[in-house]
N, C-alpha and C positions, 0 to 999 in steps of 0.2 A: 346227352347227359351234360347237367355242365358244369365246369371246372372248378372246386374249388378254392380261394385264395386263401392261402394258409401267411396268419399273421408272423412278424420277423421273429418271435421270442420263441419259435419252432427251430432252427436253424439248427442244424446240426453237422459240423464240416469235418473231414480227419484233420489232423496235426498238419499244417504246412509245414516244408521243407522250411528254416532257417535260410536263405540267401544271405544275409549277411557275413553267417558265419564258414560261407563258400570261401576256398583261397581265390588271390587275385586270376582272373581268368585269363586266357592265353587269346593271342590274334582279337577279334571284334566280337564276341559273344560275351554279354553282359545282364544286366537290369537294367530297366530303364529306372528313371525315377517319376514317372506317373505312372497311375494304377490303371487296369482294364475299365475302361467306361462302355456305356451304350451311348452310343448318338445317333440323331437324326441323319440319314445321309442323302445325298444332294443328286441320285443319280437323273437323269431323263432317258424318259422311252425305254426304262430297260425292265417296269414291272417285277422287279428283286425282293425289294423290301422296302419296310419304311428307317429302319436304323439298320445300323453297323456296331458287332462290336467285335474291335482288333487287339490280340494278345500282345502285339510287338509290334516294335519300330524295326523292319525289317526284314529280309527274307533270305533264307538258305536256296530258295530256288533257284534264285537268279533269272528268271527271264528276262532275255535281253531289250524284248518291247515292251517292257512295260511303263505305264505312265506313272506309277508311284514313288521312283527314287528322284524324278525332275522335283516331285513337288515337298521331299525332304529337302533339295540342294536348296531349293528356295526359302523353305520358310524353318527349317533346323539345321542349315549346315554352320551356323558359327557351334550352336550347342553341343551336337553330333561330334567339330573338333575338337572344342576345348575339354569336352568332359569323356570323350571316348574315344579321341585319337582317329577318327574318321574325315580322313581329308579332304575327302571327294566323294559325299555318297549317292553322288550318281553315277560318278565310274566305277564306285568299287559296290555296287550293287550288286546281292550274294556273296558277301564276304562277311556281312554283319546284320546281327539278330541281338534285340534289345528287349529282352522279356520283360513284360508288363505286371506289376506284383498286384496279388488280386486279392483286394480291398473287397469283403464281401458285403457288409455295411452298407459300404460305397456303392457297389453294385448292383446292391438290392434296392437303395433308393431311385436309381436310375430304373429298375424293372418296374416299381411302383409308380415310376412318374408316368413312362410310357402307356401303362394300363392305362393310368387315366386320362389319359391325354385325347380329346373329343375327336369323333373321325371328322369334322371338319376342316379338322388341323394336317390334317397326312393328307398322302398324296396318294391318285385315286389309286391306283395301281401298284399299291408296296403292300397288301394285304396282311398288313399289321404283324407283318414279319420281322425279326430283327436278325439280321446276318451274317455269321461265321463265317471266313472273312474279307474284307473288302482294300483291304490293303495289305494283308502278310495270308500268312496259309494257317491253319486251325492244325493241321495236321504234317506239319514240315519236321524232319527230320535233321537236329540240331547235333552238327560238328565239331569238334574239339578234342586238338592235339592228345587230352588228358582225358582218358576211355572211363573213368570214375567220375569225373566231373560231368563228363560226357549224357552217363546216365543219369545222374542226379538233375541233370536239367531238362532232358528228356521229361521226367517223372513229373519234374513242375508243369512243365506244360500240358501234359496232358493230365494231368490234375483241374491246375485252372480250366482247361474248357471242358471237363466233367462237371465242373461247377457251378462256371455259366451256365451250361445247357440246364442243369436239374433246379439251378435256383430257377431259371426263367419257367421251367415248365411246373414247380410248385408254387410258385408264388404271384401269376397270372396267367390269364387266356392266350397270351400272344406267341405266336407263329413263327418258328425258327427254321430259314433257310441255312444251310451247311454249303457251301461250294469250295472246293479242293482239288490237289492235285494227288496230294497222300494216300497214298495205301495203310497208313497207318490207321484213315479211317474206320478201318472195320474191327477195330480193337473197342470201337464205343459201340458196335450196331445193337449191342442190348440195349442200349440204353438209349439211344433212336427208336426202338421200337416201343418205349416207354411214354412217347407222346403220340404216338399214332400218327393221325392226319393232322394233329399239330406241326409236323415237321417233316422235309422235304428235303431229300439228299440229293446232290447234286456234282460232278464232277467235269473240270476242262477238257476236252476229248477233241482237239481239235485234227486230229489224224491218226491213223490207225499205221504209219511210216515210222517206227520208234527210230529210226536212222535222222532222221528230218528232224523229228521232235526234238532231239537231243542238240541241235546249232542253234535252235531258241532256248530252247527250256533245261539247260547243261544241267541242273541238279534236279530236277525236280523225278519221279518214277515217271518210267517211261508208258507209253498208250498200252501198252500190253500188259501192264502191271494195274493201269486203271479200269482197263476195259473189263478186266478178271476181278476188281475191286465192284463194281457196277453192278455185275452178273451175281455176284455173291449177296449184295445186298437186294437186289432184286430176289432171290432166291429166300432171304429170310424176312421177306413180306414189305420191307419197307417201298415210302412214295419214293421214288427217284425222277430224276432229271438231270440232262447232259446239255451242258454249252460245248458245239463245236464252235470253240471261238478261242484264239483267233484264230482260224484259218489261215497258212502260210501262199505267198505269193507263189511255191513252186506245187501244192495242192490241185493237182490238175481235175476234169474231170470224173476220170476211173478212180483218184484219191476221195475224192466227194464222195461219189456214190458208195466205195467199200464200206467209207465211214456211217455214213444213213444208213445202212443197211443193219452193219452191225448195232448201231443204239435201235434199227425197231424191234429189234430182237428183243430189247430192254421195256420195251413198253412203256417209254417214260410219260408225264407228265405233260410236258415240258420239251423243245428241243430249241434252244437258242445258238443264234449265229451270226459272227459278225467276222469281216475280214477284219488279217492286220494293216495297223496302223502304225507305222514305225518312226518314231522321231527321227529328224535327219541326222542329231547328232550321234545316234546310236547305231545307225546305219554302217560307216565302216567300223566300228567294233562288231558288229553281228559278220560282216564280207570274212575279216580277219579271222574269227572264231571258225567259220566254215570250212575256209582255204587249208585251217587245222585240222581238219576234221575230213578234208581231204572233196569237202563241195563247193562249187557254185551255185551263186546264187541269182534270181531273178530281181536284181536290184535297179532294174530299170523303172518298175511302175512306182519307185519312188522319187524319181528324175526331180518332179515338181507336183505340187498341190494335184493340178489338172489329172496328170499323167494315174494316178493314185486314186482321182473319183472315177476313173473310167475302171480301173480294176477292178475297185469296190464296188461297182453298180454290176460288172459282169459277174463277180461272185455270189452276189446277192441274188442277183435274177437265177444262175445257174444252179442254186441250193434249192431254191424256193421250187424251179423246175425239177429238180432231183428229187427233191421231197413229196411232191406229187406222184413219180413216176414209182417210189418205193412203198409210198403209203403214212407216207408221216406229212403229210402238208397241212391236216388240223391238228397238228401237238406242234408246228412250227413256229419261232417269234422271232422272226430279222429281226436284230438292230441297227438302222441306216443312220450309219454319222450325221450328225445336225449340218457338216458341213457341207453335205450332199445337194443341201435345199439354195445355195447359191444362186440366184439368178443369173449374175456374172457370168459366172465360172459354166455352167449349162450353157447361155449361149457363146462362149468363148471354144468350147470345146466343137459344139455343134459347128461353128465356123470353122475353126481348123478340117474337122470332118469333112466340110465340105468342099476346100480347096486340096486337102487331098484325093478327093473325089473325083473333082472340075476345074480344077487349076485355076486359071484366073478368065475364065470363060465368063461373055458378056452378057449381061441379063437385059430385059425390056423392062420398061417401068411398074409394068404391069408382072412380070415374073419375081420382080422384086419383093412385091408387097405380099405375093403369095408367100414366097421364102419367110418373111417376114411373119405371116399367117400362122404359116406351118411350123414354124418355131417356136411360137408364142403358146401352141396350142400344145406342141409337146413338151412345152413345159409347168403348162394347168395340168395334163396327163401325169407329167413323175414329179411333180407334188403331192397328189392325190392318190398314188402310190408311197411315196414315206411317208404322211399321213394316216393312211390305212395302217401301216404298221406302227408308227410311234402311238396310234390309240388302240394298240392290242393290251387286252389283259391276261398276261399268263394265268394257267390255271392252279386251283389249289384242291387237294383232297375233301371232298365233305362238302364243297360249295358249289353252288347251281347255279348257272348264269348262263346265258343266252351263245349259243356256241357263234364260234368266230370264223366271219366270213372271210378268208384271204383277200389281201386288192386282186384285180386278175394283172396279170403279165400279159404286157402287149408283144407284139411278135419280135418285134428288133430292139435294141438297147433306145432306152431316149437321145443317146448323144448320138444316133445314126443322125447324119443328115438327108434331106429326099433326093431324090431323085431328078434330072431333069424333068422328067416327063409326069414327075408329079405335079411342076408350078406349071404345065400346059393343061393340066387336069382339074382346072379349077369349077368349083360347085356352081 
């Protein structure tokens, strides 16, 4: 049946809360002074969506790897101080949340532009989805000293993305992804189930270790609190889907496979995964955070670049394995960092592999060119596997498409190097 488009002079919204006439607020929770937009977002190989739209500058979660507070220090950190007293908001990431006031107007223009917007224009694999959220969380739970003020902001936000969501799904076709850490989530699941297979719910799940989770992710509900969020909304009909991502360097294993196991219980959609990725300079704030919390950490595969594609290549293959072995390897969608595809950095590693192997053991002219051979070829090989994956298309409710063949997994990682008695082995 199809959808709809009800023109803007339908619109009917409750009373927004007043923000201005809030008292001054306490520590870094504020307004921002732009309004919630939709935008195009820029991702690669991650099949999400084709826009973003973000409530706030900022997050209560705090996750310690994440890539979004580098790219406020960069391009809002004079704004951020002068007008909000945030000195550092990459260090003080989770400390401060800048509610976005929401312009329905505004935002309803931006829904009409994107309807019209020709699929020419999108990219192949955002299936005209717009995204809840991609820089703060749709569903975070907002702190503040003052337990009335507390609530009242609360209220606003989960107002605004009431709003979002209903403008988007009355007022065009397009396809709203939700991903979250929030249990609050399921305060809206009526009204997810209001778009049907228009919309896809989705939660971070990157470990079923709420001990672990909490030296990343210090504010955010812990996996036992999402897992139970998942189940419940699986249980009143809605699509779902679970990113185990990131994935923590201490995720051994027996941590892998609990977590697979429990999402196919879920039946999702959907099972995306990508290891972490951890900025150097947030590296000893996360060691620090631990040592509080009473762990060590596996801070070694961040040593250097290298050190970090050889983790992230054994994760990936080790999931991808896993997920065959439990039954989810066709609802699976690695995301292999762009930075994987290195020619360098592959055969630099291969190299080290190999003099840890052989030491400095003499080749023939003729063994060389095999090495040579053989390395050239294993690296057409794990091309052709991140390939394979960056041109997956996640799937979506109601849509039919040609089911997707995983790359295969060769038997050893590509950064193995051979064997002697492979370059005497020659064809």
């Amino acid at each position: 049946m199809d959808t709809q488009i009800l023109e803007p002079a339908v619109i009917q919204a409750p009373a927004p809360i007043n923000l201005a006439a809030l008292p001054p607020t306490p520590g870094m929770v504020d307004f921002y002074d732009q309004p919630v937009r939709i935008q195009l977002n820029h991702f690669e190989h991650k099949s999400l969506s084709d826009w973003a739209c973000n409530i706030a500058v900022g997050c209560c979660h705090g996750c310690l790897f994440c890539y979004v507070p580098a790219v406020s220090a960069k391009f809002l950190a004079k704004k951020l101080k002068a007008k909000y007293g945030i000195d550092d908001p990459d260090a003080q990431w989770g400390d401060y949340v800048l509610l976005r006031p929401l312009d329905e107007e505004l935002l309803l223009a931006d829904i009409l532009s994107a309807e019209k917007r020709p699929a020419g224009k999108l990219s192949v694999d955002g299936g005209r989805a717009i995204m809840l959220c991609t820089t703060t969380d749709a569903y975070q739970t907002i702190t503040v000293p003052d337990l009335a003020l507390q609530r009242r902001l609360n209220e606003e936000r989960s107002r605004t993305v009431r709003r979002i969501i209903e403008l988007i799904r009355d007022h065009s076709t397009l396809r709203i992804r939700i991903l979250t850490r929030g249990a609050l989530a399921r305060l809206d699941f009526d009204l997810f189930a209001t778009l049907g297979d228009r919309l896809l719910f989705g939660m971070s799940l990157p470990t079923l270790n709420d001990r672990l989770a909490r030296i990343y992710e210090p504010n955010a509900p812990s996996p036992t609190q999402r897992l139970a969020t998942l189940r419940l909304a699986r249980d009143r009909g809605l699509n779902v889907y679970v990113a185990v991502a990131p994935t923590y360097a201490e995720c051994d294993e027996a941590d892998l496979r609990a977590t697979l196991t429990a999402v196919k219980q879920l039946d999702p959609f959907t099972v995306f995964h990508e290891p972490i990725n951890v900025r150097a300079e947030n590296i000893a704030r996360i060691t620090e955070h631990a040592r509080a919390e009473g762990q060590e950490l596996n801070t070694a595969v961040f040593a250097n670049p290298n050190s970090w594609r050889v983790y992230a290549m054994d994760s990936l293959r080790m999931v991808q394995r896993l997920a065959e072995e439990v039954g989810l390897l066709d609802r699976l969608h690695l995301w292999p960092d762009s930075g994987l595809e290195s020619e360098s950095a592959f055969q630099a590693i291969r190299k080290a592999d190999w003099v840890q192997r052989h030491g400095d053991v003499k080749l023939t002219k003729e063994q060389k060119a095999e090495l040579k051979r053989l390395n050239d070829a294993a690296y057409i090989e794990h091309t052709a596997w991140l390939q394979g994956w960056w041109s997956r298309i996640s799937e979506w409710p109601g849509c039919v498409r040609a089911a997707y063949t995983p790359p295969q997994l060769s038997a050893v990682s590509p950064f193995t190097a051979p064997t002697l008695a492979e370059l005497t082995a020659q064809p």
